[in-house]
C-alpha positions in Angstrom: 90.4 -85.3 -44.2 87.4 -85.3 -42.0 85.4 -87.9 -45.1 88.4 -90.1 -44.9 89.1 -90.7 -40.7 85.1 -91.2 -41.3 85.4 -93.5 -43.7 88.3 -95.6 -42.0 85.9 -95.3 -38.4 83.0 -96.6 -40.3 85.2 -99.6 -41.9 86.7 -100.9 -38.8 83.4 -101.0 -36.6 81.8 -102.7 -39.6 84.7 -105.3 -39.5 84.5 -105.7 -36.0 80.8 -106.6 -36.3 81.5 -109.0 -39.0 80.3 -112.4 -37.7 82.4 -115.4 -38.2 81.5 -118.6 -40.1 81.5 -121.9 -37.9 81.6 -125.7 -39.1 78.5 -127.0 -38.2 77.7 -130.7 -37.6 74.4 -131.4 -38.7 74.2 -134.9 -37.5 75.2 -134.4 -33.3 73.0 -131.6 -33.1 69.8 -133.7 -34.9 70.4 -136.5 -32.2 70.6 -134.4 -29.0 67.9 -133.0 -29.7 65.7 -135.9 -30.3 67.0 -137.4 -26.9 66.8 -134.0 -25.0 62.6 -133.9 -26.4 62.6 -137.7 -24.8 63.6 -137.0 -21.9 61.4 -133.8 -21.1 58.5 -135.9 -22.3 59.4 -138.3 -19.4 59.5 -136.0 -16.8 56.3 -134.0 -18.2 54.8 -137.3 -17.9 56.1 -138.1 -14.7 55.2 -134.3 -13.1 51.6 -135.2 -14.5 51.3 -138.4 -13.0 51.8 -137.0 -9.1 49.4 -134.0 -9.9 47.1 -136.6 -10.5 47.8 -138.3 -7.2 47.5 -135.2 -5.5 43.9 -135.0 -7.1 42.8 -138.3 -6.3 44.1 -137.9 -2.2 41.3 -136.9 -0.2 41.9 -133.4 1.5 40.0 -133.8 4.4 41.6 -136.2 6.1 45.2 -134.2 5.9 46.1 -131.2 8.3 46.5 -127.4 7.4 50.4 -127.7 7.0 49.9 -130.8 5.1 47.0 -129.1 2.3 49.8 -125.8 2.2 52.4 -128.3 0.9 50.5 -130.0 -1.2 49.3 -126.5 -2.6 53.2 -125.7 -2.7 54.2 -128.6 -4.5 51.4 -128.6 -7.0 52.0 -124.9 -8.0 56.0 -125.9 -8.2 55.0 -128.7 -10.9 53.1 -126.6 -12.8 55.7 -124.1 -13.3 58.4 -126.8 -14.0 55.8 -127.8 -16.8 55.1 -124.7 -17.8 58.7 -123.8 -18.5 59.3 -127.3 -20.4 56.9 -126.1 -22.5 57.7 -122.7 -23.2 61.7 -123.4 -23.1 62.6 -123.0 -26.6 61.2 -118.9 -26.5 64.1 -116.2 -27.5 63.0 -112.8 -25.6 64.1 -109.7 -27.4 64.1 -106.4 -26.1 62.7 -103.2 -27.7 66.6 -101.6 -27.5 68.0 -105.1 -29.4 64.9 -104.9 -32.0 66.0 -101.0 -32.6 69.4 -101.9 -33.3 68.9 -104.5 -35.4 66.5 -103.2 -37.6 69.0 -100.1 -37.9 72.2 -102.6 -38.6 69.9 -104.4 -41.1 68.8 -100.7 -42.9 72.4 -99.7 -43.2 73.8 -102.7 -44.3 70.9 -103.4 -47.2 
């Protein structure tokens, strides 16, 4: 009795973890992508223009509150540029990796 309620536990939470096949459309998702790259070049481009500006303005001439915005802003841009860049990044924790790697053992 006890092999077969174990049995009928085991096949339900491995049908409940069964993914599901979706239709995907190759062609919408090839396109977005292409103009989603365009536009995140632009704005790279355009983040890396004003740090240049910021470089070419002479500091001396500008007050204390002026140079800590400028130090603000500068720091701000290269963040924004730093996450463009490192957007596409999938973070997997060590409890997720575990499980997986246990999921793929019992199923193979």
């Amino acid at each position: 009795m006890k092999k077969l309620t174990l049995g009928l536990m085991t096949g339900c939470m491995l049908l409940l973890c069964n993914p599901t096949l979706l239709k995907a459309e190759t062609e919408t998702a090839t396109t977005a992508t292409t103009v989603t790259a365009t536009v995140k070049s632009a704005e790279i481009s355009k983040m890396e223009i004003r740090l240049n500006e910021i470089k070419a303005m002479d500091m001396k001439t500008l007050n204390s509150a002026e140079k800590k915005e400028l130090r603000k802003e500068v720091r701000a841009i290269k963040s924004d540029i730093k996450a463009v860049n490192n957007g596409g990044g999938v973070y997997i924790s060590v409890g997720a990796a575990i499980l997986i790697v246990l999921l793929l053992i019992l199923l193979l």
